[in-house]
N, CA, C and O atoms as CSV, one atom per row, in Angstrom:
chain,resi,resn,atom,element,x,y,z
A,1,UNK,N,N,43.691,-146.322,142.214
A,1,UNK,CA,C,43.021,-147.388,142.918
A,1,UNK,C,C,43.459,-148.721,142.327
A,1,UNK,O,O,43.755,-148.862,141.140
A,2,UNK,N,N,43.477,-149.625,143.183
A,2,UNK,CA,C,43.999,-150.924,143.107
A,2,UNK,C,C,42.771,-151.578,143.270
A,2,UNK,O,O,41.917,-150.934,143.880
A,3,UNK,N,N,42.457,-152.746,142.861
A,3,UNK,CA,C,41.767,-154.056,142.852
A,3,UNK,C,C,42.004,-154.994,142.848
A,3,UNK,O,O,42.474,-155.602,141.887
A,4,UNK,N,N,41.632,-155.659,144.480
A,4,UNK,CA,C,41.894,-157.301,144.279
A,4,UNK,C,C,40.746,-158.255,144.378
A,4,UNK,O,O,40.055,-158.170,145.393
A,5,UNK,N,N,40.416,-159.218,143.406
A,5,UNK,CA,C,39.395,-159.933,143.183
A,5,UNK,C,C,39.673,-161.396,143.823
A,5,UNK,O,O,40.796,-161.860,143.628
A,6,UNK,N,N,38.889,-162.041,144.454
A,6,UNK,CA,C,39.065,-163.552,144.861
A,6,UNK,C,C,38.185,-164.327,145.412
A,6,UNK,O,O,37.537,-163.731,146.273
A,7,UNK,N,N,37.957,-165.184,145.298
A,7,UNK,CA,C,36.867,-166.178,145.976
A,7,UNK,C,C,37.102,-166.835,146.926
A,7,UNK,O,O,38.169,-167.412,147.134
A,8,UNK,N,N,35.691,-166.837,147.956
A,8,UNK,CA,C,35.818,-168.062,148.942
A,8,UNK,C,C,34.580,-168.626,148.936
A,8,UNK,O,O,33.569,-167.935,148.806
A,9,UNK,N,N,34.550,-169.791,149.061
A,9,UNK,CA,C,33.110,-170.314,149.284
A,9,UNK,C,C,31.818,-170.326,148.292
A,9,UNK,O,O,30.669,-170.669,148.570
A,10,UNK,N,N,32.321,-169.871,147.099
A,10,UNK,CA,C,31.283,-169.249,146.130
A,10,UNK,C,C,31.019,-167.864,145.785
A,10,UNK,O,O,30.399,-167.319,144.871
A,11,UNK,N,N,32.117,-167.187,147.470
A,11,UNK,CA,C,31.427,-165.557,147.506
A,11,UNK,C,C,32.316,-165.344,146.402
A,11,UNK,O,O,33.088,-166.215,146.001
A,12,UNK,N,N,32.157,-163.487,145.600
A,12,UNK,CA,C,33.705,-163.250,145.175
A,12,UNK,C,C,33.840,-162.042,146.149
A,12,UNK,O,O,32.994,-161.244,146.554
A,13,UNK,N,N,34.798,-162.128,146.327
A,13,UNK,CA,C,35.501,-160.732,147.545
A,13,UNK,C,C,36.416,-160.050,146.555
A,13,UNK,O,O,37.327,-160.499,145.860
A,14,UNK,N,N,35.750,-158.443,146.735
A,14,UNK,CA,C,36.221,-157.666,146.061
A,14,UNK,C,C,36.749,-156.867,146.801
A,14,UNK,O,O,35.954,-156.467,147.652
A,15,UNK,N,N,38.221,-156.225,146.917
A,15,UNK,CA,C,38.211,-155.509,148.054
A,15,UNK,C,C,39.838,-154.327,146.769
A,15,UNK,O,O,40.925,-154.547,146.235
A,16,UNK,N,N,38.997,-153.361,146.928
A,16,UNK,CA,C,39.466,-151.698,146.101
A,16,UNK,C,C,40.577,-151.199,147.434
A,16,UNK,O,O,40.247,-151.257,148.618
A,17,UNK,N,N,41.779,-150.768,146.997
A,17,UNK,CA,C,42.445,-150.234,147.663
A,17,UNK,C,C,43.039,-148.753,146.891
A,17,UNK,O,O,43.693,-148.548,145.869
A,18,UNK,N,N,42.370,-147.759,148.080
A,18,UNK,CA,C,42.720,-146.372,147.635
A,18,UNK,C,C,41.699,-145.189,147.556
A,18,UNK,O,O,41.024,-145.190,148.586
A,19,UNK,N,N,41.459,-144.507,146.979
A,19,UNK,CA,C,40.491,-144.052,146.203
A,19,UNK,C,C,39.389,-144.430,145.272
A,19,UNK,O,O,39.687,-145.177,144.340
A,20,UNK,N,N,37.698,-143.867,145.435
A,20,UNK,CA,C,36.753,-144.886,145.004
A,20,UNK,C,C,36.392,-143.448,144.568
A,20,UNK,O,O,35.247,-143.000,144.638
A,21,UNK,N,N,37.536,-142.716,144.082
A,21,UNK,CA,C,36.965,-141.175,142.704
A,21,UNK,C,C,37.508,-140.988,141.392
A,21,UNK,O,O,38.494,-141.519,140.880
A,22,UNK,N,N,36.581,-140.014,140.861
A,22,UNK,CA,C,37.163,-140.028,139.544
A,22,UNK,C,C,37.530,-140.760,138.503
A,22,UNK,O,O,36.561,-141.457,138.201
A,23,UNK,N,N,38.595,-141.005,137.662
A,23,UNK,CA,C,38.986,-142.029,137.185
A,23,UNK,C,C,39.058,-143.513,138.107
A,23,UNK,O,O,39.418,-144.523,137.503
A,24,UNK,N,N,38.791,-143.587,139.227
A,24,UNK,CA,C,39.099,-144.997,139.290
A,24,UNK,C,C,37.430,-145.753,139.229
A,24,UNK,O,O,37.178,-146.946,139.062
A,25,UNK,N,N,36.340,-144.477,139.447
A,25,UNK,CA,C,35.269,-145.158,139.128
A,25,UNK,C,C,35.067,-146.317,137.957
A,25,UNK,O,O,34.603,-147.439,138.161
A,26,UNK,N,N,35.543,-145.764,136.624
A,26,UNK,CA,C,34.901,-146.735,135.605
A,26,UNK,C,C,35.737,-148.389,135.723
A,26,UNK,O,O,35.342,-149.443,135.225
A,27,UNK,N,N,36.657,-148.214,136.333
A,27,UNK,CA,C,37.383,-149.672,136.619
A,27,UNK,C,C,36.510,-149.989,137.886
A,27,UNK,O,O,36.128,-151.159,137.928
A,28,UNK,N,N,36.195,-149.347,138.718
A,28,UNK,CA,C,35.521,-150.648,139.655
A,28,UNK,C,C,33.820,-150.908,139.040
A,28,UNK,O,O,33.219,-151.981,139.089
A,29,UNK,N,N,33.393,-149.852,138.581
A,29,UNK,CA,C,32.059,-150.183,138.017
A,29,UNK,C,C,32.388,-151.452,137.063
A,29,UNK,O,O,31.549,-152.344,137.184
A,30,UNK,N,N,33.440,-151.729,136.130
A,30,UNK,CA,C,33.636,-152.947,135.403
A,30,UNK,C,C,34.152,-154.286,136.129
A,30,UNK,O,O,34.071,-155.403,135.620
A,31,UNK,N,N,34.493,-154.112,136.924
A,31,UNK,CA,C,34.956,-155.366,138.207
A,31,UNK,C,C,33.870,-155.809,138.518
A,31,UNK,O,O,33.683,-157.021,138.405
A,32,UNK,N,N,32.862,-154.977,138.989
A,32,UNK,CA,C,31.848,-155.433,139.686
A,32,UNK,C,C,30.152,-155.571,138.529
A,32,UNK,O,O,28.987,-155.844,138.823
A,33,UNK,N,N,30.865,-155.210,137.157
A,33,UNK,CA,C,29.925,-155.594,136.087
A,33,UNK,C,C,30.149,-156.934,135.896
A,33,UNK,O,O,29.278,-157.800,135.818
A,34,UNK,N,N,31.390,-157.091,135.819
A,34,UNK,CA,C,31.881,-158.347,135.145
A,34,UNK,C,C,31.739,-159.486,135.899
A,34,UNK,O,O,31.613,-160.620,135.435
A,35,UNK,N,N,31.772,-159.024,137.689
A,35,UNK,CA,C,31.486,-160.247,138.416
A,35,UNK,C,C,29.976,-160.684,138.503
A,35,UNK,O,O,29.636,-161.829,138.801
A,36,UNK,N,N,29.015,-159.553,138.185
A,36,UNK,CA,C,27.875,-159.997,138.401
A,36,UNK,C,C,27.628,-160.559,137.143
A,36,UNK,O,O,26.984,-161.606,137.195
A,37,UNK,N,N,27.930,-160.196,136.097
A,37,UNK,CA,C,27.322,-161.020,134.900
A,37,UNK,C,C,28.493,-162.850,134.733
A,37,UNK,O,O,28.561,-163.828,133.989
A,38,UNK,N,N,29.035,-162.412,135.740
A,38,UNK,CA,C,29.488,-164.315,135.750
A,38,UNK,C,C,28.367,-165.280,135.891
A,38,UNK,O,O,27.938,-166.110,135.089
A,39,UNK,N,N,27.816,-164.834,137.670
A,39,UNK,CA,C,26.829,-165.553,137.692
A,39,UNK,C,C,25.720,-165.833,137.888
A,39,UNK,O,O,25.195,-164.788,138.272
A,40,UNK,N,N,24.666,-166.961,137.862
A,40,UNK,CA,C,23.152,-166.477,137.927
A,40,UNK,C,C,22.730,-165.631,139.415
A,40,UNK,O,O,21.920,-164.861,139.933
A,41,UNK,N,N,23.407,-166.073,139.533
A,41,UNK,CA,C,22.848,-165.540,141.535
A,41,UNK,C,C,23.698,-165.010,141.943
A,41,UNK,O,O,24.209,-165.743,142.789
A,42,UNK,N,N,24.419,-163.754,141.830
A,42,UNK,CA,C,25.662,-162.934,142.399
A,42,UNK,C,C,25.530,-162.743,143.428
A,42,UNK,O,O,24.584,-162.089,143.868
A,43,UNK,N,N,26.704,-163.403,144.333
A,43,UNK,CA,C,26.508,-162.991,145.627
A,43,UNK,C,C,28.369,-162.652,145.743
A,43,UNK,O,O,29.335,-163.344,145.420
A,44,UNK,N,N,28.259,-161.250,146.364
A,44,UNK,CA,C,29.684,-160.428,145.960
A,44,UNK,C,C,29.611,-159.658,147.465
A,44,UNK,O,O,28.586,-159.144,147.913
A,45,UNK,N,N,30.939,-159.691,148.157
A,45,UNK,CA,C,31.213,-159.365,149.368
A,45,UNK,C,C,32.198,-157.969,148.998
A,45,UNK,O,O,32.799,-157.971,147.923
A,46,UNK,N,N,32.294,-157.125,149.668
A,46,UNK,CA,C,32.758,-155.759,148.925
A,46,UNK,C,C,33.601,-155.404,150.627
A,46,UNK,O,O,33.088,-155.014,151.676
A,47,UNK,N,N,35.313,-155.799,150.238
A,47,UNK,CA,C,35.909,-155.105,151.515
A,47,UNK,C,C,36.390,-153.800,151.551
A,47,UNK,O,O,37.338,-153.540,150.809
A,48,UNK,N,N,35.852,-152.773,152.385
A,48,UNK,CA,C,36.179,-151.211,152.137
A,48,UNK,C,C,37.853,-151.184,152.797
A,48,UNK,O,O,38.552,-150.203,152.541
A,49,UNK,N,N,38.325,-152.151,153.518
A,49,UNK,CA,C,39.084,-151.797,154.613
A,49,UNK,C,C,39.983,-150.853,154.131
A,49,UNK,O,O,40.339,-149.907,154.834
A,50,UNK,N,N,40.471,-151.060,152.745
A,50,UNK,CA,C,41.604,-150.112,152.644
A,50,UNK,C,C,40.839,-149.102,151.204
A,50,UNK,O,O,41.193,-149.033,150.027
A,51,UNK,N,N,39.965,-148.590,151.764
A,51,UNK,CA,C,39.276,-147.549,150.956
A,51,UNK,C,C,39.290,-146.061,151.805
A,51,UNK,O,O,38.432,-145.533,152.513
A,52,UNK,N,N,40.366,-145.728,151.489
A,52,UNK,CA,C,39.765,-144.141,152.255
A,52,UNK,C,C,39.325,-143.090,152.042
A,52,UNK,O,O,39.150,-142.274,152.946
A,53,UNK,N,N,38.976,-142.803,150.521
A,53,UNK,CA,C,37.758,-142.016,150.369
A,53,UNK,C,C,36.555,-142.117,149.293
A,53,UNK,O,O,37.045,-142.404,148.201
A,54,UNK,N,N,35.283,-141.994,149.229
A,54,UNK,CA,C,34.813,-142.287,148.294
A,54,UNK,C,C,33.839,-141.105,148.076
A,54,UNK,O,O,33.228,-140.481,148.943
A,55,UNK,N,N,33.820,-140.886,146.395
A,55,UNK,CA,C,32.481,-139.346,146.289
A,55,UNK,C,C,31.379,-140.526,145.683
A,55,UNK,O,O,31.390,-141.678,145.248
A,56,UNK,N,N,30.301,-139.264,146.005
A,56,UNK,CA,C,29.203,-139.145,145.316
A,56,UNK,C,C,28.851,-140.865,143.902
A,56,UNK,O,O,28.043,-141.790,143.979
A,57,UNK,N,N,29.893,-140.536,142.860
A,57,UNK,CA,C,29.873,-141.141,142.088
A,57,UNK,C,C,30.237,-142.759,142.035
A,57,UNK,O,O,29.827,-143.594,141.229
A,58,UNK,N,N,31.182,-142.938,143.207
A,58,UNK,CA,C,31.752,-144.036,143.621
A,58,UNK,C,C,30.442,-144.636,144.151
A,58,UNK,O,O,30.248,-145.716,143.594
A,59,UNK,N,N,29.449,-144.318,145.050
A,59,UNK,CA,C,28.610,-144.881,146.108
A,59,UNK,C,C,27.723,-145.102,144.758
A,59,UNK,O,O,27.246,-146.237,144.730
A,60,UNK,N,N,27.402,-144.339,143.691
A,60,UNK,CA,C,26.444,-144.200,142.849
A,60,UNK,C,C,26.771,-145.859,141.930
A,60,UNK,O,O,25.912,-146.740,141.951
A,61,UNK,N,N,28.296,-146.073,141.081
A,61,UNK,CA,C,28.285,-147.511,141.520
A,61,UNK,C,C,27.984,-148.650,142.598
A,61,UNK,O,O,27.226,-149.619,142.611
A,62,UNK,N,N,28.729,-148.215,143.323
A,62,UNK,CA,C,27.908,-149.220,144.693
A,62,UNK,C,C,26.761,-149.698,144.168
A,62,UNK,O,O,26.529,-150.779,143.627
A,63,UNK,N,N,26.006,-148.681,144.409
A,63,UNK,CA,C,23.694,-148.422,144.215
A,63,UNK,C,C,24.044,-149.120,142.955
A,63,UNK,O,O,24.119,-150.319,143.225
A,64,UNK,N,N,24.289,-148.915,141.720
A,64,UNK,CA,C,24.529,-149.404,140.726
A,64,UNK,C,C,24.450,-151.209,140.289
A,64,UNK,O,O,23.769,-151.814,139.461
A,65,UNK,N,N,25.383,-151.611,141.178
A,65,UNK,CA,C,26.152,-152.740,141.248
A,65,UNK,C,C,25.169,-153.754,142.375
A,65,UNK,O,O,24.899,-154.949,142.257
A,66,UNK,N,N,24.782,-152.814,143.449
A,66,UNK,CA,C,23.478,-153.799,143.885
A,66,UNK,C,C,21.785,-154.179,143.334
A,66,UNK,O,O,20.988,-155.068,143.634
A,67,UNK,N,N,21.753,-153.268,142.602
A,67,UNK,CA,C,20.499,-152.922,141.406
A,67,UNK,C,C,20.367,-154.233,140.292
A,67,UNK,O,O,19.443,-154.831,139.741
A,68,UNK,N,N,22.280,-154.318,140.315
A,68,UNK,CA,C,22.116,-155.303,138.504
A,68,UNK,C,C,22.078,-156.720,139.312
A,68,UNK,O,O,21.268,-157.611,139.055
A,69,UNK,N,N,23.118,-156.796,140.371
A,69,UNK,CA,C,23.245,-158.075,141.686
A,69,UNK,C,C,21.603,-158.995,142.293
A,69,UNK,O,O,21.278,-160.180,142.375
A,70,UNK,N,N,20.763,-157.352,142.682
A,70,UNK,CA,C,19.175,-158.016,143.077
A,70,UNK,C,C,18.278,-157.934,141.727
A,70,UNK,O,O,17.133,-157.850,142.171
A,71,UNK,N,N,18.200,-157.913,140.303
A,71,UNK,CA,C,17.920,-158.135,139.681
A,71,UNK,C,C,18.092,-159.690,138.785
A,71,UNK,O,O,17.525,-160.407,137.960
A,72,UNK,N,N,19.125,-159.592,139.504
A,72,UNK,CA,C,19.499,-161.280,139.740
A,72,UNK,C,C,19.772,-162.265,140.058
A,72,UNK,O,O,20.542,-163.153,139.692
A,73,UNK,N,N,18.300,-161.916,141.651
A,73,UNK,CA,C,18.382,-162.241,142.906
A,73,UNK,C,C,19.473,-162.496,143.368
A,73,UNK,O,O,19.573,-163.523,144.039
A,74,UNK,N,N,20.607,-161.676,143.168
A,74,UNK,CA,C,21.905,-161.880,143.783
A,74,UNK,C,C,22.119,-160.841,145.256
A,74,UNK,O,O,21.094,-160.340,145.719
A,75,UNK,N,N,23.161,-160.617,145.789
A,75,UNK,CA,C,23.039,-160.198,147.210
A,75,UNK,C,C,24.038,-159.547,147.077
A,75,UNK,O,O,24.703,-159.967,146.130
A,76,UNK,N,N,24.665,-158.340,147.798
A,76,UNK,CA,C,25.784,-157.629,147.828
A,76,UNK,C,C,26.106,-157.276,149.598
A,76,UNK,O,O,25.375,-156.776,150.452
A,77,UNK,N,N,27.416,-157.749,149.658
A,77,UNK,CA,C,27.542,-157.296,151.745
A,77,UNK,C,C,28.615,-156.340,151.212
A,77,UNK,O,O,29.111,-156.266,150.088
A,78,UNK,N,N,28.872,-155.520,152.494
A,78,UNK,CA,C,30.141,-154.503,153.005
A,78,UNK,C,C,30.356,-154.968,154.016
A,78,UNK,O,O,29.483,-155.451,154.737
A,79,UNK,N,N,31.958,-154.910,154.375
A,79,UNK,CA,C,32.673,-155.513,155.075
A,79,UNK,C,C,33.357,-153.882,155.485
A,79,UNK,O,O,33.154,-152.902,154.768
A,80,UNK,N,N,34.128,-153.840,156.680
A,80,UNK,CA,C,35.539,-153.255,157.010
A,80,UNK,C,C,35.080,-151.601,156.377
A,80,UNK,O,O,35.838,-151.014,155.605
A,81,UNK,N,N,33.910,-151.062,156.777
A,81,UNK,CA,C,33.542,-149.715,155.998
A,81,UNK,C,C,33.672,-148.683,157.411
A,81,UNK,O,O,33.060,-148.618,158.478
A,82,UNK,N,N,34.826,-147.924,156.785
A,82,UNK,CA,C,35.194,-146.480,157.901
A,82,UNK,C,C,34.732,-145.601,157.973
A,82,UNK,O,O,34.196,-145.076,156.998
A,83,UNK,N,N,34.742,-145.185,158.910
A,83,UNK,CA,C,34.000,-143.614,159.539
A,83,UNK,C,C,33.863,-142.856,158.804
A,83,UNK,O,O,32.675,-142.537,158.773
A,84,UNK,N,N,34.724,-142.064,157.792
A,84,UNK,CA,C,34.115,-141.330,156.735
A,84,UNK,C,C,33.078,-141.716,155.828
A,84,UNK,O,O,32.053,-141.169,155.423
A,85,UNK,N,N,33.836,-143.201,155.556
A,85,UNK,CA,C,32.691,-143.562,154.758
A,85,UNK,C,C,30.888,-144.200,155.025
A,85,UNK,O,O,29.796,-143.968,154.505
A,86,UNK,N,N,31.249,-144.818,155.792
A,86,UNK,CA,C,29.984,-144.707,156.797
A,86,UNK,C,C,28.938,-143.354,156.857
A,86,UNK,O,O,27.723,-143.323,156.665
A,87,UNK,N,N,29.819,-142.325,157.174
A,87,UNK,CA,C,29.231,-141.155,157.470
A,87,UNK,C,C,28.311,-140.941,156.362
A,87,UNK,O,O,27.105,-140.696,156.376
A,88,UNK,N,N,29.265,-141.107,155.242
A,88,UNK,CA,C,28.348,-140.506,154.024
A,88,UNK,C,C,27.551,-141.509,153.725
A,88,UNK,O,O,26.584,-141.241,153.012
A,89,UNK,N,N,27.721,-142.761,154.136
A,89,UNK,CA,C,26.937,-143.791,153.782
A,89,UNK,C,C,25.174,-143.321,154.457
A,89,UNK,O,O,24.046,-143.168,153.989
A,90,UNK,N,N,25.811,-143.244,155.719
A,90,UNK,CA,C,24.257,-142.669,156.405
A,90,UNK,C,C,23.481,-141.393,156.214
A,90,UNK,O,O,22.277,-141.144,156.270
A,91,UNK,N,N,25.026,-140.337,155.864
A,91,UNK,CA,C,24.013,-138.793,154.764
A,91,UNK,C,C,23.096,-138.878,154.092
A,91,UNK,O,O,21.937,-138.465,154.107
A,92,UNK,N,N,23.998,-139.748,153.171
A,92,UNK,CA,C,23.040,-140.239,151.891
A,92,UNK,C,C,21.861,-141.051,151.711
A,92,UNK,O,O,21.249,-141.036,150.643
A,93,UNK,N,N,21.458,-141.855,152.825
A,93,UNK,CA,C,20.696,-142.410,153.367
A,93,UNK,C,C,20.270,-143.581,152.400
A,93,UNK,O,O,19.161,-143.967,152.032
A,94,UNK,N,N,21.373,-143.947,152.162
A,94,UNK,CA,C,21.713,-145.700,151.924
A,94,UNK,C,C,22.212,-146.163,152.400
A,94,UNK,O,O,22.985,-146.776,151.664
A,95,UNK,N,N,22.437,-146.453,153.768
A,95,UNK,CA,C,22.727,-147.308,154.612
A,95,UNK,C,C,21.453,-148.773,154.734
A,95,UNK,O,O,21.378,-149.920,155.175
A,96,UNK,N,N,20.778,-147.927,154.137
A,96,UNK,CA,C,20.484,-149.818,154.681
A,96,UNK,C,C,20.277,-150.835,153.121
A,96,UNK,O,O,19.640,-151.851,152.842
A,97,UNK,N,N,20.866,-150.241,152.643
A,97,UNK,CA,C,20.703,-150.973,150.919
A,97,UNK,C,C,21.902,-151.990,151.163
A,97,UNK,O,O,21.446,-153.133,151.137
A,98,UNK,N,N,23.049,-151.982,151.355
A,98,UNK,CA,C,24.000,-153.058,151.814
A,98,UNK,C,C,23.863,-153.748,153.168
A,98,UNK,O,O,23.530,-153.328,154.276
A,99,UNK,N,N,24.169,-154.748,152.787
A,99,UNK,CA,C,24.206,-155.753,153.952
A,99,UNK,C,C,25.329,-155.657,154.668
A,99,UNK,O,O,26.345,-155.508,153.988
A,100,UNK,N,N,25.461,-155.694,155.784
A,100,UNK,CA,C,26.926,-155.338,156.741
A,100,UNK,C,C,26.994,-156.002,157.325
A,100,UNK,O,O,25.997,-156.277,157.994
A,101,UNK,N,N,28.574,-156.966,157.558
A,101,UNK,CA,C,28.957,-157.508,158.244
A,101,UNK,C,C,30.205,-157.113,159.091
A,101,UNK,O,O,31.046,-156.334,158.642
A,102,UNK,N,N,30.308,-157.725,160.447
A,102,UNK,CA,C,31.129,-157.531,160.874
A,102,UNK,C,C,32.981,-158.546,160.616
A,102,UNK,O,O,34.158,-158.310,160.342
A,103,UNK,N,N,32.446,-159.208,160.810
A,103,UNK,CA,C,33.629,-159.963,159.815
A,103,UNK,C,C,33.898,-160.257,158.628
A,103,UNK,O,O,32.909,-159.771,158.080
A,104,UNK,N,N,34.855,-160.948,157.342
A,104,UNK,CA,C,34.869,-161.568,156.725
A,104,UNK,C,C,34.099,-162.914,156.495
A,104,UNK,O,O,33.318,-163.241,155.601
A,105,UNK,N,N,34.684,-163.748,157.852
A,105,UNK,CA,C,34.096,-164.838,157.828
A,105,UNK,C,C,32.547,-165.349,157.900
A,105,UNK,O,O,31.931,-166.106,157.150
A,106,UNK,N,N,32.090,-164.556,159.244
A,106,UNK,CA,C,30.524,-164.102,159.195
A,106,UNK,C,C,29.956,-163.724,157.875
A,106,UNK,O,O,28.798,-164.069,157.642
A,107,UNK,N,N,30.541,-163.141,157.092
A,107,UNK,CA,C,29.788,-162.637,155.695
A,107,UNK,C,C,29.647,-163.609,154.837
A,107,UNK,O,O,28.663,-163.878,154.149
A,108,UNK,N,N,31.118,-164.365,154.926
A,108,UNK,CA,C,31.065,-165.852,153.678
A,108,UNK,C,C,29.691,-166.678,154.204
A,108,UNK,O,O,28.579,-166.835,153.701
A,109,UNK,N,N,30.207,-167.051,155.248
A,109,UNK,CA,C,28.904,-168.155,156.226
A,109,UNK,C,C,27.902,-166.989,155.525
A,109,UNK,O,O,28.180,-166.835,154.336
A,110,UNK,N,N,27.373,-166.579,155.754
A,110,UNK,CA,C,25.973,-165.752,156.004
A,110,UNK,C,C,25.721,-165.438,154.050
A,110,UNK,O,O,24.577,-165.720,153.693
A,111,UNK,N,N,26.452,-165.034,153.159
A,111,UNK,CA,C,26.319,-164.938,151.944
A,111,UNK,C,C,26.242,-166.315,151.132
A,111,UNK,O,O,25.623,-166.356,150.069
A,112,UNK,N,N,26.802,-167.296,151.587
A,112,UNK,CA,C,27.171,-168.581,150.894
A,112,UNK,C,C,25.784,-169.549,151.051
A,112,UNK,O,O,25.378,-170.466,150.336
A,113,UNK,N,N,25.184,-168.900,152.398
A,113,UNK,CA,C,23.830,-169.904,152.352
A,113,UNK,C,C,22.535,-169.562,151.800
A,113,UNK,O,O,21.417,-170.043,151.978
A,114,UNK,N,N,23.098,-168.317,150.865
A,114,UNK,CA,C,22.292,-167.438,149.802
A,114,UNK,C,C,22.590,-168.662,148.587
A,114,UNK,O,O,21.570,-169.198,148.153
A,115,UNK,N,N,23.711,-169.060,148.106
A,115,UNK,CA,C,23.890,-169.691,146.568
A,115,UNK,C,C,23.334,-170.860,147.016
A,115,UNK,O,O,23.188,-171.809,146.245
């Protein structure tokens, strides 16, 4: 798994390319440690687009990463999340713990008038 980190607007857009198992868990759990302890009010946009599979443990960061985010009244969206993953998103029945957007841009607008 690959990671690319970047900002717009205040958001940071994190967007994982590959696999969200196994070994690549403890690197995105630290991406998304490290962005929330930047700042007081984390507000972190998460693009799945080029994520094509994720277990159990991967989503368990996710839950993770929005836990430490609204603990500090910060906000977490999903962007670009596919049918598999979706699927399990709704198995698991955390679908409604992330915020979903349909665009990028919609998410900045809509996350940015959070900071």
């Amino acid at each position: 798994m690959s990671t690319t980190i970047r900002q717009q607007d205040g958001i940071v857009i994190i967007e994982p390319a590959g696999k969200i198992i196994g070994e690549a868990i403890p690197e995105l759990r630290e991406i998304m440690i490290t962005q929330i302890d930047k700042s007081e009010t984390p507000c972190i946009l998460i693009n799945l687009k080029s994520v094509h599979k994720i277990d159990s443990a991967g989503l368990g960061t996710l839950i993770n990463a929005y836990t430490m985010a609204r603990a500090k009244k910060g906000r977490i969206g999903v962007i670009n999340v596919g049918k598999n993953i979706k699927n399990l998103i709704v198995q698991t029945r955390i679908i409604n713990i992330f915020e979903h957007f349909n665009t990028e841009k919609a998410a900045v607008r809509a996350l940015s008038r959070w900071t």
